[in-house]
One Martini backbone bead per residue (centre of mass of N, CA, C, O) as a GRO file, in nm:
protein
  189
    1UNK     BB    1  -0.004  -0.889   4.181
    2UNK     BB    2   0.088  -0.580   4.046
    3UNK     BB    3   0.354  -0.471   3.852
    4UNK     BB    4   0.464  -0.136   3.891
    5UNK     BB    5   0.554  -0.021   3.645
    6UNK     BB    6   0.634   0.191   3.390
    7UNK     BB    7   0.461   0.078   3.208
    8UNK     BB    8   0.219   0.050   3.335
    9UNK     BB    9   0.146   0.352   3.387
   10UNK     BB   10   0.165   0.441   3.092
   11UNK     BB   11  -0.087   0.260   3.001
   12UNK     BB   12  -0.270   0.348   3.166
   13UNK     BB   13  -0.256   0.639   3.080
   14UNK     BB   14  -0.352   0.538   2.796
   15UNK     BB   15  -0.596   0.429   2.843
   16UNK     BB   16  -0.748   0.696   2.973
   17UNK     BB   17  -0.680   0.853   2.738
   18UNK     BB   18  -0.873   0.683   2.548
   19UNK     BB   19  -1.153   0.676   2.703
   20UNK     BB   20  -1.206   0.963   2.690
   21UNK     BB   21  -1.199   0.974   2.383
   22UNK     BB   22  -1.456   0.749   2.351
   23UNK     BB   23  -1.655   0.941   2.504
   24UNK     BB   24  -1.634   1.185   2.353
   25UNK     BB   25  -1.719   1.078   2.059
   26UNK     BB   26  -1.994   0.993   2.149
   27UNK     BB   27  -2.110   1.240   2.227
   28UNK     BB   28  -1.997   1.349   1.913
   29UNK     BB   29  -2.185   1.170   1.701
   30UNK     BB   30  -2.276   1.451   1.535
   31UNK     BB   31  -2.030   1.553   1.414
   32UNK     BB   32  -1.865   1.576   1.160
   33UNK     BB   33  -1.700   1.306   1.053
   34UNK     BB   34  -1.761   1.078   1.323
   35UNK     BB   35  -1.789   0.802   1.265
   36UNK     BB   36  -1.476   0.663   1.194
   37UNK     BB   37  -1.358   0.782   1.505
   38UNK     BB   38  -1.551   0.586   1.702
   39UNK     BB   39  -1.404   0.349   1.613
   40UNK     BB   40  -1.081   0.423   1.635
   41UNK     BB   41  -1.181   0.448   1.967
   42UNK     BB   42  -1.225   0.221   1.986
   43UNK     BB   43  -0.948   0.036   1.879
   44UNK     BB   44  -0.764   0.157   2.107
   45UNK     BB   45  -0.865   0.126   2.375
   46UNK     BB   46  -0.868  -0.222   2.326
   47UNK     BB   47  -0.539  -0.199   2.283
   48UNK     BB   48  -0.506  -0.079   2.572
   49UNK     BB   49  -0.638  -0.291   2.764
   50UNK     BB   50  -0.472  -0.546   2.640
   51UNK     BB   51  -0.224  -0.460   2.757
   52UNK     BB   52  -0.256  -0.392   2.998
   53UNK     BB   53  -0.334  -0.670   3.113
   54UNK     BB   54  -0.062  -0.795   2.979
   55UNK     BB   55   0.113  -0.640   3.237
   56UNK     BB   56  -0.076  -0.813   3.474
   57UNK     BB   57   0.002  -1.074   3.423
   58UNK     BB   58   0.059  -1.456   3.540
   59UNK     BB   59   0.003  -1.582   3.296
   60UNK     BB   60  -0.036  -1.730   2.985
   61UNK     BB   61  -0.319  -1.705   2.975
   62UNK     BB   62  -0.368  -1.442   3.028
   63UNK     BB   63  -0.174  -1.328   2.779
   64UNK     BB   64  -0.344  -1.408   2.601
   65UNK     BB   65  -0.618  -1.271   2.608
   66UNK     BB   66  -0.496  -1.006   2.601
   67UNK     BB   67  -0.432  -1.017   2.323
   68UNK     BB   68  -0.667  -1.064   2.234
   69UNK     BB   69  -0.796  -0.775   2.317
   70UNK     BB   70  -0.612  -0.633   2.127
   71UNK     BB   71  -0.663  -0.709   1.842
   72UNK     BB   72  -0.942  -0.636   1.817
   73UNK     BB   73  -0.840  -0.352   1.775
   74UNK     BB   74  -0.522  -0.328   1.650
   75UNK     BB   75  -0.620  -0.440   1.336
   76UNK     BB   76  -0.810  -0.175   1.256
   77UNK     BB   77  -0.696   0.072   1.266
   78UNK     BB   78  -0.555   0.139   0.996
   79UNK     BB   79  -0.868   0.156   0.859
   80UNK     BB   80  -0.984   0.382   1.004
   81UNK     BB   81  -0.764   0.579   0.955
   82UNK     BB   82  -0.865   0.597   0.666
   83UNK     BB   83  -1.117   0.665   0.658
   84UNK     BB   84  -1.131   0.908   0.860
   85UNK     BB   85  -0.935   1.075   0.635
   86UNK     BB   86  -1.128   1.057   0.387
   87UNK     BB   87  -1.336   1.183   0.484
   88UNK     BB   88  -1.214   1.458   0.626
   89UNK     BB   89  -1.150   1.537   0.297
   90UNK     BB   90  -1.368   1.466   0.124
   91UNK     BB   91  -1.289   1.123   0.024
   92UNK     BB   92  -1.483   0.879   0.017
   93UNK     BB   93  -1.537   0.602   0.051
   94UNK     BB   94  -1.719   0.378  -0.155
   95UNK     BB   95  -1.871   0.146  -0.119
   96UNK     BB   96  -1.928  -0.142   0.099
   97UNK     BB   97  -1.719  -0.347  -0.040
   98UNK     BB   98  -1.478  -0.190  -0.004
   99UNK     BB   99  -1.483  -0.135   0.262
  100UNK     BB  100  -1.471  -0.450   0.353
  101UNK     BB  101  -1.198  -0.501   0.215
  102UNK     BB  102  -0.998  -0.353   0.421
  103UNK     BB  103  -1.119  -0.590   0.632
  104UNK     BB  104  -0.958  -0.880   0.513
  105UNK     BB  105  -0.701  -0.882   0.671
  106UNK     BB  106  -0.807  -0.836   0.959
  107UNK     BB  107  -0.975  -1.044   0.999
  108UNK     BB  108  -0.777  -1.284   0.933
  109UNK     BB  109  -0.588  -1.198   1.179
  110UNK     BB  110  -0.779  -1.274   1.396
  111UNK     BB  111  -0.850  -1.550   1.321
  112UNK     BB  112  -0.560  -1.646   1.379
  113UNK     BB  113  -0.453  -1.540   1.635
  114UNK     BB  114  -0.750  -1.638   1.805
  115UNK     BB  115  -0.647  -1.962   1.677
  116UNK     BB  116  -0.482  -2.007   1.874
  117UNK     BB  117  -0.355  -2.324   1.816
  118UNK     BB  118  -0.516  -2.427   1.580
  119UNK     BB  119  -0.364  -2.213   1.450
  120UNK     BB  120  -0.044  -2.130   1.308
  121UNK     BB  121  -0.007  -1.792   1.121
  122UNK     BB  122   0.062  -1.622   1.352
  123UNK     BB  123   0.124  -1.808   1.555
  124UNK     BB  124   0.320  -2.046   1.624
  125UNK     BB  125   0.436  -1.965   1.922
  126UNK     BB  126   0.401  -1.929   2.300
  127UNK     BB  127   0.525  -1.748   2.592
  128UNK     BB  128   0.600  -1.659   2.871
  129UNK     BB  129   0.753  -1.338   3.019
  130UNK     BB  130   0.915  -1.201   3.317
  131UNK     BB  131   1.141  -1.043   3.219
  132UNK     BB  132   1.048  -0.738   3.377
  133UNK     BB  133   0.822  -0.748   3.210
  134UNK     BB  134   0.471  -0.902   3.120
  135UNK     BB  135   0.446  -1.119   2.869
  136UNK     BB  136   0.395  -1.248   2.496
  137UNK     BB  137   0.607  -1.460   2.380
  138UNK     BB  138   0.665  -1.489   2.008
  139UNK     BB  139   0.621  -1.705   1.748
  140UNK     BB  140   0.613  -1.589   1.435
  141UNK     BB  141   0.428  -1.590   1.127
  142UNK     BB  142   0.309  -1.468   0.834
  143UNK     BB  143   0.059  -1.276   0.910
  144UNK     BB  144   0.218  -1.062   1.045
  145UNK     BB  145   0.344  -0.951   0.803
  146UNK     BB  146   0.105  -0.892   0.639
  147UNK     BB  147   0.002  -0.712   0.811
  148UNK     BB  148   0.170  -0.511   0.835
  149UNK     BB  149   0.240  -0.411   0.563
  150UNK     BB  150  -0.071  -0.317   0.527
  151UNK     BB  151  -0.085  -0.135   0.758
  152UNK     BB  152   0.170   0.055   0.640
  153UNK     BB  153   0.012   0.096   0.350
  154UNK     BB  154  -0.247   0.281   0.524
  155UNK     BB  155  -0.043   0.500   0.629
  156UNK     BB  156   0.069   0.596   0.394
  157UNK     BB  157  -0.186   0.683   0.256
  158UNK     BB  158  -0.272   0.858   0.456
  159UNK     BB  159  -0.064   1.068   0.480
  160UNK     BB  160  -0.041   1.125   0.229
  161UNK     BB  161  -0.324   1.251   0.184
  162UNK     BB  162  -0.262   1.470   0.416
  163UNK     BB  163  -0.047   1.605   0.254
  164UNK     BB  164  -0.229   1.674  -0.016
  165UNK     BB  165  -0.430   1.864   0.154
  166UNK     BB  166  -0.292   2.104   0.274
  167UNK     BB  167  -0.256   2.338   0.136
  168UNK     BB  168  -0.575   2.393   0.040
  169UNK     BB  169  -0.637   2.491   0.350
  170UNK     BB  170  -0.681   2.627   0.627
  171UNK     BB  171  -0.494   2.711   0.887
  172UNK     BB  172  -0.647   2.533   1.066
  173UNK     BB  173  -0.691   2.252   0.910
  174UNK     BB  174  -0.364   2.251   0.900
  175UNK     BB  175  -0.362   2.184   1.192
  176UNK     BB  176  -0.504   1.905   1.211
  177UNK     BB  177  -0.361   1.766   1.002
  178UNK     BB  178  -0.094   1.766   1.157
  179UNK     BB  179  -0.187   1.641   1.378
  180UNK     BB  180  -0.251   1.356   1.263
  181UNK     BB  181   0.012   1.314   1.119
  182UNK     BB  182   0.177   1.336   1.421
  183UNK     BB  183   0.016   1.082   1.531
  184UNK     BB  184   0.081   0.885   1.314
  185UNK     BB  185   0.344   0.872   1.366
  186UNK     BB  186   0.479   0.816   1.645
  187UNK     BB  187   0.494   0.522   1.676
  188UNK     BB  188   0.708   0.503   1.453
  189UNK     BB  189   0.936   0.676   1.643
   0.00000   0.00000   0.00000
């Protein structure tokens, strides 16, 4: 059975409404600037499905599992972020080198993740936590903190690109990019 606490709700209602933000920009996969729009939304769906999946765990096996199909989505998170504002701004990311070279921190970080016990740089240790919500406690390796910070600074960077070319927009294209600015800045506040 599963705790229906507020988090538990909270989260099947993001991840809901990743699902459908999903369904729309496949649909939508003609439009322009949406390439990379489609990939961040696999990767938000992924990581809202897996946090759910963490919230209704009944033992560590499970809480791993689900973390692990977290982390698929989690970690591409802001390199897609940073792609699809950088074409949105019609300053793409050109070459394909460049662009695999933004995701090998990310895949590291998967890698990693995804390889405990047998790796043990991004998890040292993890225990199931049942006090409240039921979650994965985790003793963080060097890894986590490398992801965090890389991924910060490609948050910082998207940010930037869109605080500087707003200014030079039309009214309507200035309220897209701060609807973007504002979701992306959310998580942070």
């Amino acid at each position: 059975v599963v705790q229906m606490t507020g988090a538990f709700w909270v989260q099947l209602f993001a991840f809901a409404l990743s699902a459908f933000v999903l369904v729309k920009s496949i649909q939508m996969h003609d439009a322009p600037k949406s390439r990379y729009f489609i990939f961040l939304s696999i990767a938000i769906a992924l990581y809202a499905l897996g946090y759910l999946q963490e919230l209704s765990a009944k033992d560590l096996t499970s809480a791993y599992r689900a973390t692990t199909v977290q982390y698929i989505g989690i970690v591409f998170i802001a390199p897609f972020i940073y792609l699809f504002i950088r074409h949105y701004i019609n300053r793409r990311v050109r070459g394909r080198l460049k662009i695999a070279l933004l995701f090998a921190v990310p895949l590291f970080t998967l890698i990693t993740a995804t390889g405990y016990p047998y790796i043990k740089l991004y998890f040292r240790d993890i225990a199931f936590g049942v006090g409240g919500t039921p979650h994965l406690r985790a003793t963080l390796g060097p890894v986590f903190y490398i992801d965090n910070i890389y991924g910060s600074l490609l948050m910082i960077c998207s940010a930037a690109e869109l605080a500087r070319h707003m200014p030079r927009r039309t009214r309507a294209e200035r309220t897209q990019l701060g609807v973007f600015l504002l979701a992306m800045l959310v998580p942070v506040l």
